[in-house]
N, C-alpha and C positions, 0 to 999 in steps of 0.2 A: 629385379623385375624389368624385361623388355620396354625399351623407351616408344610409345605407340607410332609416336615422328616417324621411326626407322619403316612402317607398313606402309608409309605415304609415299604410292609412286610417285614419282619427279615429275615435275613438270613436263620438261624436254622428253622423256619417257612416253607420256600419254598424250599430247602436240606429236609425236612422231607416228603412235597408231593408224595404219592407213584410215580409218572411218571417220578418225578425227581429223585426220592431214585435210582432207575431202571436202570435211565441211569447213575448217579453215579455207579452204579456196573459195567457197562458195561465202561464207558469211564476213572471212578476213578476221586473220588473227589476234586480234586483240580482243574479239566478241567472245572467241573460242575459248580464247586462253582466261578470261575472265569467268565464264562461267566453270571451266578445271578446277581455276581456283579455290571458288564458292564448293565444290564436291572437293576438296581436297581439304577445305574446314571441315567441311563435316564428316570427313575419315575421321582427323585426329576427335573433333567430337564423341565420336563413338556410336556414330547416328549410321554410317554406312560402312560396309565391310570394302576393305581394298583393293579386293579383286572385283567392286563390283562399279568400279572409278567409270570402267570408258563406258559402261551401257547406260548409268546413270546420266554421264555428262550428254549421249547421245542422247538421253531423252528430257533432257531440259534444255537444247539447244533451240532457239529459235529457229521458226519455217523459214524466216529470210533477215535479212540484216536491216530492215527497216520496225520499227516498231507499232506500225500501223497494221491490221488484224481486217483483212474483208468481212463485212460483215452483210446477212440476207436481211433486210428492208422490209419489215410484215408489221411495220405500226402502222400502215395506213396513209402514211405523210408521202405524199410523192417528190419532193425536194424538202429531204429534210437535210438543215441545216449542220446540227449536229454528227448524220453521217456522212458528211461531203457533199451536202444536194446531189444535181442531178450525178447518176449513174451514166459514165459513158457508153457509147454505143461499141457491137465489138469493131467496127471500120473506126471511129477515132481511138483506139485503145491497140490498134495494128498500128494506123499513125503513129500513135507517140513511139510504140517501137522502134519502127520503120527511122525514127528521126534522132531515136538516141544516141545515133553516132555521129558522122560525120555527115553533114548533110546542105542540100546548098540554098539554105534558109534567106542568102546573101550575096547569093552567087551566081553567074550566069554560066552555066555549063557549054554552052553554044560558040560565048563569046571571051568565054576566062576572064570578060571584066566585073565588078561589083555591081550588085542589080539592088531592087528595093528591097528592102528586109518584110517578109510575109507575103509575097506578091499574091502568093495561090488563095491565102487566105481572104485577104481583102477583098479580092476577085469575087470570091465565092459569097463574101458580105454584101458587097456592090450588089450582084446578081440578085441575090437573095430578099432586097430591099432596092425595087428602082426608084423609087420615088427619092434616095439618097442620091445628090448631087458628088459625095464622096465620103467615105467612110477609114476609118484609126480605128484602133484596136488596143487598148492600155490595161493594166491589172485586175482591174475592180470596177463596179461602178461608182463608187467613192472618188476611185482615183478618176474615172472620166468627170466626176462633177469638180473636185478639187481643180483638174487642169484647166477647166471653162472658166472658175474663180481666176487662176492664176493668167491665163491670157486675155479674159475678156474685160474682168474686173479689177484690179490691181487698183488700191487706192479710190478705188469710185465703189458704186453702191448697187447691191443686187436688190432688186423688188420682187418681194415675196410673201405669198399671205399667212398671217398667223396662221391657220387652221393646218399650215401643211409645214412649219416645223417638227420635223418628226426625228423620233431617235431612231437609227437604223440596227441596234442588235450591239451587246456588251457593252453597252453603257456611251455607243458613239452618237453623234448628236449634228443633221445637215447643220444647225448654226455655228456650231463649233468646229466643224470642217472648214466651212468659206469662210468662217471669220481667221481660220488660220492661216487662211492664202492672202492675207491685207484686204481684203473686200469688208466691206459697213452693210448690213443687211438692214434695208429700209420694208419694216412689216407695215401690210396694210390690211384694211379688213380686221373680222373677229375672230376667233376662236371658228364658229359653227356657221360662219356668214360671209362670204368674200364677191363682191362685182366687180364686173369692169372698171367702171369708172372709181374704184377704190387705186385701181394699176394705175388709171391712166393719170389719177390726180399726181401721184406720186415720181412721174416720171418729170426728170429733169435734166440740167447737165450730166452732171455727175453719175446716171446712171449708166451702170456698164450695159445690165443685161436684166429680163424679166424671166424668173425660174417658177417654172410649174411642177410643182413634187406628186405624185401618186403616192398616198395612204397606204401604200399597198399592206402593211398589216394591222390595220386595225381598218374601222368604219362609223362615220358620226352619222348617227339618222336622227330623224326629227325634223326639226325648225331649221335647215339648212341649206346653202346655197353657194354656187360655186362659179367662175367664171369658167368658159369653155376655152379651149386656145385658139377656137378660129375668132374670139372676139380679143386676144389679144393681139393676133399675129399683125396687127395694124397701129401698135404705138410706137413706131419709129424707131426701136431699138431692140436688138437679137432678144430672139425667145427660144428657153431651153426648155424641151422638155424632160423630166426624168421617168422616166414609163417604169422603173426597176426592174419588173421581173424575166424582161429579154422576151417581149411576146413580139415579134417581128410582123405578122397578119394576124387579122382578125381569126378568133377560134370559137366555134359552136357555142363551146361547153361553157364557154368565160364573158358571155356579151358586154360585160362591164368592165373586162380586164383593158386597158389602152393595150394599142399595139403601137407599133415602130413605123409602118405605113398609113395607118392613120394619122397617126398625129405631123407626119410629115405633110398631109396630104393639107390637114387644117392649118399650115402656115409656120411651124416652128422652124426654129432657124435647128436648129441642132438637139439631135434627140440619144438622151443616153438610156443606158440600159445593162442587164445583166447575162455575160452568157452562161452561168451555170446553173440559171433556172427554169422558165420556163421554154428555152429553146434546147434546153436537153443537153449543150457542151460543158467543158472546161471554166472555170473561174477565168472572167476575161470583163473588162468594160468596155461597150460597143459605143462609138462617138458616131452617130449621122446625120449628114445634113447637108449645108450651103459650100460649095466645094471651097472658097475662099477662108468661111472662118475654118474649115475643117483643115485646112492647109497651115492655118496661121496656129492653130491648137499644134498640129505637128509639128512647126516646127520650133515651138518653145521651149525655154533649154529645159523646161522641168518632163518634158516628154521622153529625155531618153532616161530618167530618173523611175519611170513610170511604163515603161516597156515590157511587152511580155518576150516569153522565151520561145525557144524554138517547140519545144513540146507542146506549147499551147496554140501554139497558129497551127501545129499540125492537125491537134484533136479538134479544133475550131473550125479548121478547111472539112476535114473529113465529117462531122456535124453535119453541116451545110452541103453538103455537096452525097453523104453517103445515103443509107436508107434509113429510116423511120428509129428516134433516137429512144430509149426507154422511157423518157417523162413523158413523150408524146403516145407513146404506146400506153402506157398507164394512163393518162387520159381516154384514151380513145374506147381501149377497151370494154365488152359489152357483161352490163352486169349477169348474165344467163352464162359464159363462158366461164366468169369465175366463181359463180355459183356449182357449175359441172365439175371445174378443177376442185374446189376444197370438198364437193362431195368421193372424189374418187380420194382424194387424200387420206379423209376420213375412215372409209371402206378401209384402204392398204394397210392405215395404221392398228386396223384389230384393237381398237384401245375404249374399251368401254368410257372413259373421261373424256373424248372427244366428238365434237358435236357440231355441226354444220347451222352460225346464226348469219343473219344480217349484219352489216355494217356500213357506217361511212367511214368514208377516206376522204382527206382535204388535202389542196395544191402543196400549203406550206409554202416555206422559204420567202415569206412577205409577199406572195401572191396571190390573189382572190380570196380578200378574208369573205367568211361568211358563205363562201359556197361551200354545199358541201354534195360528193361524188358519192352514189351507191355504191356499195359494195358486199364483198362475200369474206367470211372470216370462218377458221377453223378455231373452235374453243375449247381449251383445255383449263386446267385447274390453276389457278394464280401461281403455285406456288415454280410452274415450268417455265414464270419468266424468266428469274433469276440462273436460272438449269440452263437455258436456254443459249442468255447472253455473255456465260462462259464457258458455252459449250465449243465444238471442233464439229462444223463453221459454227461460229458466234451466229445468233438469232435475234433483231431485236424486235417484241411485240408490243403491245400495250397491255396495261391491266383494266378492265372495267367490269367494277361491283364482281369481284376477288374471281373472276374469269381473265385470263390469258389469251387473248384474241390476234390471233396470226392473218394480218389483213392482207387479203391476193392482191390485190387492186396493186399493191407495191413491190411484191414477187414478182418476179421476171418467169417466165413458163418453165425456161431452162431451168430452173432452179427449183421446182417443183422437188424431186428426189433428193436432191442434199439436203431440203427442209425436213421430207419425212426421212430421213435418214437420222436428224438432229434429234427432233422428235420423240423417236424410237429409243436412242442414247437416255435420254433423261427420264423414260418410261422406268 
């Protein structure tokens, strides 16, 4: 009896096919050669015939060599967490291109001497926010709060009120951040209750700095009370504020959301924030404020620890400086527009199961809890979630009371047809 081994074309054999060559250059051979492998078990298995190695291998080759799958946004969440918050715009998504090569992030073209590392971006931060005496630019907003621990607090005491120890998502925790930069966190106030004069009792030597946190994902109502920060900006000692969700100006839709200009305006010394939420960029922590402390956070050794890259000051520059980013668009947008869109959707798809309801959509990403945005949703049958979010594009919806609701509010317009395209597939 013929040994089955001998029907297994070679490795070096099927690696040499030009379609495979091809996508070895694109994917890089080791990706290639690993999935050959996997179809070259299951020849001798007995699961696939030999001649049918290279079409097989072509179609379980991944689209690109990273293992991250673009996915259409139709739960309704406009910075959701889970799929990368915001969605960049296509001007910072040309940036990062434009930047992933050689680029002079660092460099003075003019002069061939070494320049500030992100100039354009800062720039465009500065601009963007004048009420900033001067603005950094670091990983996260974690890391902007941690480095404020590490230069302004070190061994002294942050003041801060119980009610705004908050955990910020998988299990991390502001007290557990500052407390691992050597900072002592001195709570004052209740749970549901914090004044002034709870800050100001509490202020002493040993205070570095007074930290004002935004709730930004949950909300205590009731019996409750809060100081404002134009009644702390006056106890002698730096006031941070942490606004999280990257809202730079005041927005219609949000009147309770802090901004970054406001809260400069009402006396903090230095205000952080996030850029991949509600200002629609890249994962980035925005530092602004008092040009001097903003100077002294720069230049602390844990600042080049905490540095973003070149690709992120590009999509940051380009954010700020390009047109109207999708989260902002997603807010703005008017509920009659996406009511017209999921009715023509509807119409195209010829699909008796689907049905044009009502919906709300919410900011997400720990930003305006409790509001909640109109919106328009296509609804199909629960069971095209799952169809949906291993389809080719992946979909993600929600399911509510066993309907499947494809919320527009988080679609981009563009993307109209690859949804009913997706749609149609799992029909």
């Amino acid at each position: 009896m013929p040994d089955p081994r001998r029907a297994v074309p070679r490795t070096d054999a099927v690696l040499a096919e030009p379609r495979i060559a091809k996508a070895a250059g694109t994917l890089g051979r080791d990706l290639v050669k690993a999935v050959v492998n996997d179809v070259q078990q299951a020849v001798r298995a007995g699961e696939i015939a030999p001649a049918d190695v290279v079409d097989t291998v072509l179609a379980r080759l991944p689209a690109g060599a990273s293992s991250l799958r673009p996915v259409i946004n139709a739960t309704g969440v406009v910075v959701h967490t889970n799929l990368g918050r915001a969605p960049l715009s296509a001007a910072a998504r040309d940036a990062v291109v434009a930047a992933a090569g050689a680029t002079d992030v660092e460099f003075d073209l003019a002069t061939g001497e070494r320049a500030r590392r992100g100039r354009g971006a800062l720039a465009a931060l500065r601009a963007a926010v004048p009420d900033a005496g001067a603005v950094h630019v670091v990983n996260n907003n974690a890391a902007a709060l941690l480095l404020c621990a590490l230069a302004l607090a070190p061994g002294r005491e942050i003041v801060v009120s119980r009610g705004e120890l908050v955990e910020i998502g998988d299990g991390f925790r502001i007290p557990d951040l500052l407390e691992s930069a050597g900072a002592r966190l001195r709570e004052v106030g209740t749970t549901n209750r914090t004044s002034a004069r709870d800050y100001a009792a509490a202020i002493g030597p040993d205070t570095g700095f007074v930290l004002k946190v935004h709730p930004s994902n949950y909300r205590v109502t009731g019996f409750t009370a809060e100081a404002a920060l134009g009644e702390l900006a006056g106890l002698g000692v730096p006031l941070v504020a942490d606004i999280g969700s990257g809202l730079l100006a005041p927005h219609p839709l949000l009147p309770a959301e802090p901004d970054a200009a406001s809260a400069l305006r009402a006396g903090a010394t230095i205000v952080t924030a996030s850029g991949d939420k509600l200002l629609g960029g890249p994962q980035a922590g925005l530092l602004l404020g008092d040009a001097d402390v903003v100077e002294r956070l720069r230049r602390h050794p844990a600042a080049r620890a905490l540095r973003v890259d070149k690709l992120t000051l590009a999509a940051l520059e380009a954010t700020l400086r390009g047109p109207q980013p999708p989260v902002r668009a997603a807010l703005d947008v008017s509920v009659a527009s996406l009511t017209e869109r999921a009715e023509a959707l509807v119409k195209s798809l010829e699909n008796a199961d689907a049905e044009v309801v009502a919906s709300v959509a919410a900011v997400g990403g720990g930003g305006a809890p409790g509001v909640e945005l109109p919106s328009a949703a296509v609804s199909l049958p629960a069971r095209y979630a799952a169809a949906l979010r291993t389809g080719e594009p992946a979909v993600a919806g929600r399911v509510v009371k066993d309907r499947c609701l494809l919320d527009l509010r988080t679609v981009r317009p563009e993307e109209d047809d690859r949804l009913r395209e997706a749609v149609r597939r799992c029909g």
